[in-house]
TIGU-430082 format. One line per 5 residues: their letters; for each residue x, y, z of C-alpha. Coordinates in nm, 3 decimals. Layout:
% residues N
a> X/Y/Z ~ ...
END
This chain:
% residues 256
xxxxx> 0.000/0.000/0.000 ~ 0.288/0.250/0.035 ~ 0.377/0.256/-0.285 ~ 0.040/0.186/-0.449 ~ -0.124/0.537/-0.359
xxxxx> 0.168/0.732/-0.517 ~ 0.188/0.504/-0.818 ~ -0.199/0.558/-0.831 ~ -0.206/0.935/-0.796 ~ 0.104/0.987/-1.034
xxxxx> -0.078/0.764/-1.263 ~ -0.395/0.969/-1.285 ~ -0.203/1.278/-1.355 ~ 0.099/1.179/-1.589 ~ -0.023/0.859/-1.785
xxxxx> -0.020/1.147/-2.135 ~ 0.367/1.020/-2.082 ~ 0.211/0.663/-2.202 ~ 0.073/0.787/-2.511 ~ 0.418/0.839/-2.699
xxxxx> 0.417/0.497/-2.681 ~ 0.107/0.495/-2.928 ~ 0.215/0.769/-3.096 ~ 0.567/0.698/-3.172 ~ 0.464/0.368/-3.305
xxxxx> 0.199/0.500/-3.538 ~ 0.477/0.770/-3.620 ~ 0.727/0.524/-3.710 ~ 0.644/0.484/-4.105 ~ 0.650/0.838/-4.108
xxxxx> 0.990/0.862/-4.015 ~ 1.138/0.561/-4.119 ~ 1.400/0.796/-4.349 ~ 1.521/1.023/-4.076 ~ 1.767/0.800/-3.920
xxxxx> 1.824/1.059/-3.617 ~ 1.430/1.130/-3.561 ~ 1.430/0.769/-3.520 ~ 1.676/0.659/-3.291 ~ 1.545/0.929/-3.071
xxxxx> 1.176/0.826/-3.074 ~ 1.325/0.507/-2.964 ~ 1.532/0.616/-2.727 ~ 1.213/0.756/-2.594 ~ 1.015/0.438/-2.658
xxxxx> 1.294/0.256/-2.429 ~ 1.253/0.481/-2.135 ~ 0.870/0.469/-2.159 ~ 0.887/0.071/-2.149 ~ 1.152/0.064/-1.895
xxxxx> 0.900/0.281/-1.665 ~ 0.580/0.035/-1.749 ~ 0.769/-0.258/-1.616 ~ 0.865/-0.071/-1.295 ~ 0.507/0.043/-1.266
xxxxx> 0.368/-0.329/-1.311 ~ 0.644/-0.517/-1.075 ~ 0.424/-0.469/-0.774 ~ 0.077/-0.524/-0.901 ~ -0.101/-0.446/-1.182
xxxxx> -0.255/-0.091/-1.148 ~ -0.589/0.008/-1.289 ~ -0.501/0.209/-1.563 ~ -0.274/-0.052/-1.744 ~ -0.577/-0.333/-1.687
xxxxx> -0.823/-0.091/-1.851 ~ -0.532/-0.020/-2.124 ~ -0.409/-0.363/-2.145 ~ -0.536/-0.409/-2.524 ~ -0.359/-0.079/-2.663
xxxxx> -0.045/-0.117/-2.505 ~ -0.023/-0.565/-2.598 ~ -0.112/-0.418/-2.942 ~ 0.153/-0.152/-2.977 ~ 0.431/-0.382/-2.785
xxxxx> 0.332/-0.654/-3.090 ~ 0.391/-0.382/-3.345 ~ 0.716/-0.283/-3.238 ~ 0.808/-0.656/-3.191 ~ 0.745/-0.702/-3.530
xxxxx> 0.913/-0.361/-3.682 ~ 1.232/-0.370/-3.859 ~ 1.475/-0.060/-3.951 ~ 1.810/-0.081/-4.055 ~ 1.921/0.237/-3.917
xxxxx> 1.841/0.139/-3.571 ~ 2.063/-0.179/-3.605 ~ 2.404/-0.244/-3.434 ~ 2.716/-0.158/-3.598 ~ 2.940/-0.334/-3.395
xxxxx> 2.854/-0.614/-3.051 ~ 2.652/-0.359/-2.894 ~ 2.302/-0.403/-2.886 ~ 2.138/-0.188/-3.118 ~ 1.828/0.086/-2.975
xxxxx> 1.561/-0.173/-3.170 ~ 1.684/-0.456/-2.967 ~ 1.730/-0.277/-2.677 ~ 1.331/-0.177/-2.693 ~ 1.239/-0.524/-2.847
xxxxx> 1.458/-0.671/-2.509 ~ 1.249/-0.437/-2.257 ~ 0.933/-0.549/-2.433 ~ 0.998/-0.892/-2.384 ~ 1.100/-0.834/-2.000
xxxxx> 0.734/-0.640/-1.999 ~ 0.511/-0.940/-2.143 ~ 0.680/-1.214/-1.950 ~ 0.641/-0.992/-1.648 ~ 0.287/-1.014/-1.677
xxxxx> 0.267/-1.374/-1.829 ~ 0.385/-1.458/-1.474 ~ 0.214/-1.221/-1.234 ~ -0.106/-1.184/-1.438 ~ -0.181/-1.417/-1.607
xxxxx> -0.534/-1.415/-1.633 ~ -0.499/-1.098/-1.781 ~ -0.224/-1.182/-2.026 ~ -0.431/-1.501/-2.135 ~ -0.607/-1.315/-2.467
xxxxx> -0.251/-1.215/-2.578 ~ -0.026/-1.483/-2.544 ~ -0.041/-1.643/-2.830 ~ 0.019/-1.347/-3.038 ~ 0.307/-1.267/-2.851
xxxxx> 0.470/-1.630/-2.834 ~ 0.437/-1.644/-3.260 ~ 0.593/-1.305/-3.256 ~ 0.842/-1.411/-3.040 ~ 0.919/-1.750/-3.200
xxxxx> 0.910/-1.545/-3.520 ~ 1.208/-1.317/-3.395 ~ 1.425/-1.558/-3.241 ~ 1.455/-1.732/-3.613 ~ 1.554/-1.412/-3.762
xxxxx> 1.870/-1.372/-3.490 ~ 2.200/-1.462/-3.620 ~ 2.486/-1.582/-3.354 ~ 2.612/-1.219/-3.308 ~ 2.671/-1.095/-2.935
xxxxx> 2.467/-0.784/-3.022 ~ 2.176/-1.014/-2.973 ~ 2.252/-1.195/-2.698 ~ 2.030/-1.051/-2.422 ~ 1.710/-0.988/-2.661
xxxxx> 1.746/-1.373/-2.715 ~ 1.776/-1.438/-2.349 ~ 1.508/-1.249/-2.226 ~ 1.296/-1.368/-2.572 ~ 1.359/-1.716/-2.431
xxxxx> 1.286/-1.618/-2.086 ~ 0.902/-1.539/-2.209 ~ 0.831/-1.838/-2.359 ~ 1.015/-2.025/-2.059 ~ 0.756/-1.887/-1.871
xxxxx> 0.491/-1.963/-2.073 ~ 0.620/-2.374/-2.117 ~ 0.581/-2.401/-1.744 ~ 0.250/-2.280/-1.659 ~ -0.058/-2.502/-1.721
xxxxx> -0.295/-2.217/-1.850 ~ -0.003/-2.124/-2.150 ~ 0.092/-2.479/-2.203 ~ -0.171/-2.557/-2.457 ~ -0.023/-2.382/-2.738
xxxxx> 0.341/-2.582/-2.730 ~ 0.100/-2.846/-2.757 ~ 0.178/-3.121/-3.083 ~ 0.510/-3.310/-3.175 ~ 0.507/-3.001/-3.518
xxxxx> 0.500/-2.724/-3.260 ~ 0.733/-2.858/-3.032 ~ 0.960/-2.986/-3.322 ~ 0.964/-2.651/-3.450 ~ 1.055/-2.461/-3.124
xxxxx> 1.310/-2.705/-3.019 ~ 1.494/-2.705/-3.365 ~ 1.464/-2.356/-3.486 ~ 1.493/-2.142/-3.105 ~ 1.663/-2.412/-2.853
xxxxx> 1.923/-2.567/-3.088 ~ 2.055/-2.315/-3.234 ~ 2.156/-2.116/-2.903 ~ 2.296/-2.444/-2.755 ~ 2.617/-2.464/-2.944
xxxxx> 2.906/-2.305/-2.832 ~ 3.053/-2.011/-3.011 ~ 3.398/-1.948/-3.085 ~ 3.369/-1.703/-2.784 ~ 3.226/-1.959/-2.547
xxxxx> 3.521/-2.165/-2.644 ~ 3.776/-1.881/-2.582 ~ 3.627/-1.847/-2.249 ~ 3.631/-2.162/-2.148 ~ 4.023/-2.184/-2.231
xxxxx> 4.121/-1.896/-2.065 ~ 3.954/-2.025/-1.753 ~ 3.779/-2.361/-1.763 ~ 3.743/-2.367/-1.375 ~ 3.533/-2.053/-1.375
xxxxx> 3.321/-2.162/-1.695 ~ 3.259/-2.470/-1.559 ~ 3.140/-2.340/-1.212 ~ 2.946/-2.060/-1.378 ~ 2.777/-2.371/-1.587
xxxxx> 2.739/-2.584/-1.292 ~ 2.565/-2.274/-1.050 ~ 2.397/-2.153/-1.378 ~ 2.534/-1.824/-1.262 ~ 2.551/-1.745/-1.604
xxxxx> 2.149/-1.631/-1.610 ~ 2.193/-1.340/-1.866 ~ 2.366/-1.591/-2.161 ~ 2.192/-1.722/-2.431 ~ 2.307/-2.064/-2.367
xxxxx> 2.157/-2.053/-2.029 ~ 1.814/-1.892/-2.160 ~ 1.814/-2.176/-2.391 ~ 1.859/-2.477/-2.135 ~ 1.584/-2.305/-1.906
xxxxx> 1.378/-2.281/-2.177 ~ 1.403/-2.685/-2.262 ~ 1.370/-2.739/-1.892 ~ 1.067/-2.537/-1.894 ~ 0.854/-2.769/-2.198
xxxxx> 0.958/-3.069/-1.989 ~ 0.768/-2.934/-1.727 ~ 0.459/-3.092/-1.945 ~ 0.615/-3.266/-2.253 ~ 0.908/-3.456/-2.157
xxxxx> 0.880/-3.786/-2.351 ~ 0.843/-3.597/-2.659 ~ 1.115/-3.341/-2.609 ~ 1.349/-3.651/-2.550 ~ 1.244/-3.817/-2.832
xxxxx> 1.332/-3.547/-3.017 ~ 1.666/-3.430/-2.870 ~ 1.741/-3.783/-2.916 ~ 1.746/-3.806/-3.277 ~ 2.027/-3.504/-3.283
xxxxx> 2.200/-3.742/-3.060 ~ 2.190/-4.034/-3.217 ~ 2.323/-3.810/-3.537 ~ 2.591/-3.670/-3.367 ~ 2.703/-3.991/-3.225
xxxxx> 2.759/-4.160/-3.562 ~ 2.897/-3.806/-3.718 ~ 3.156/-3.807/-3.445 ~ 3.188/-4.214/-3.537 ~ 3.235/-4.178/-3.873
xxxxx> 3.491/-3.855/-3.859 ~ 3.689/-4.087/-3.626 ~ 3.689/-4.349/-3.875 ~ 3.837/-4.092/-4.096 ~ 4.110/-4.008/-3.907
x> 4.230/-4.379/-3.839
END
């Protein structure tokens, strides 16, 4: 209740601050060839986001329950919206990912705390989701977008009321080949790491202190659809096994 009140009053006088959000996105288009107009409606758009997280942590205050449909529908837009002048130019995250990241954080926020409320949306926003992770290359720039992406639909796996839509040995197939997989092999980074210090990788791997990596995000998220559909994520992690196994068998056959 102490912070309730002031989150209530400051919401009934300041939630105009919450309409960029619905303008900026309708504005994008618009702007699309003004490179600087549009890192800077996006460096608004991150703040804004940043803030609606903060004002959801403790409970979910009226105004975003009665708003819940325009802001689920804007987040989905900008999930969806791609500019190449908001990009990375280098291992940084670019601004895009950096609001698509904050977005994600948002909607698995309230997959988990309100659920009921989040029910109508979350199949939009898994698709979207699934749909972005298969568009991420291996680059570092994307690392914690894909972790927190993966952190969503880990949330999602594991609660009975979400469950329903991993359900089928096509869905599951998909999701476990095209987001899990691909985030479970080590990079030539990952393998630097681990030779410059394979002590502290291999504690990091063993406390899964290593929370914000991909790799991690990834394993969560396959510990999350066994929750519910074990047997069939075996069966199919055990086909890549059995592939490997007689890869590795035939390479040293090779190399006798």
């Amino acid at each position: 209740e102490y912070l309730q009140n002031p989150i209530k009053n400051w919401l009934k006088k300041d939630t105009c601050i919450f309409l960029v959000l619905a303008l900026a996105s309708k504005g994008e288009t618009q702007k699309e060839s003004d490179p600087i107009e549009m890192k800077n409606i996006f460096n608004s758009l991150l703040i804004i986001i940043k803030i609606f997280y903060d004002l959801n942590a403790q409970e979910l205050p009226e105004h975003f329950e009665d708003n819940i449909t325009i802001y689920m529908t804007h987040f989905l837009t900008l999930l969806s919206y791609d500019n190449p002048n908001l990009h990375s130019k280098n291992n940084d995250p670019g601004i895009l990912d950096q609001v698509k990241t904050e977005i994600c954080r948002a909607v698995a926020l309230y997959a988990d705390n309100y659920s009921d409320e989040f029910k109508p949306y979350a199949q939009e926003f898994a698709l979207a989701i699934w749909s972005l992770l298969t568009r991420l290359n291996l680059s570092s720039s994307y690392d914690e977008l894909i972790s927190t992406a993966m952190k969503f639909l880990s949330t999602l796996a594991a609660r009975s009321h979400h469950c329903s839509m991993f359900v089928g040995d096509d869905t599951l197939k998909i999701v476990c080949e095209q987001v899990i997989l691909p985030n479970l092999f080590l990079r030539e980074t990952d393998v630097e790491e681990f030779e410059d210090n394979p002590e502290e990788y291999i504690r990091k791997d063993i406390e899964k202190s290593d929370s914000a990596t991909r790799r991690r995000a990834a394993c969560d998220f396959l510990q999350a659809l066994c929750v519910f559909f074990e047997s069939q994520v075996v069966a199919i992690y055990s086909q890549y096994i059995d592939i490997m196994q007689k890869v590795n068998k035939l390479i040293f056959i090779l190399n006798i």
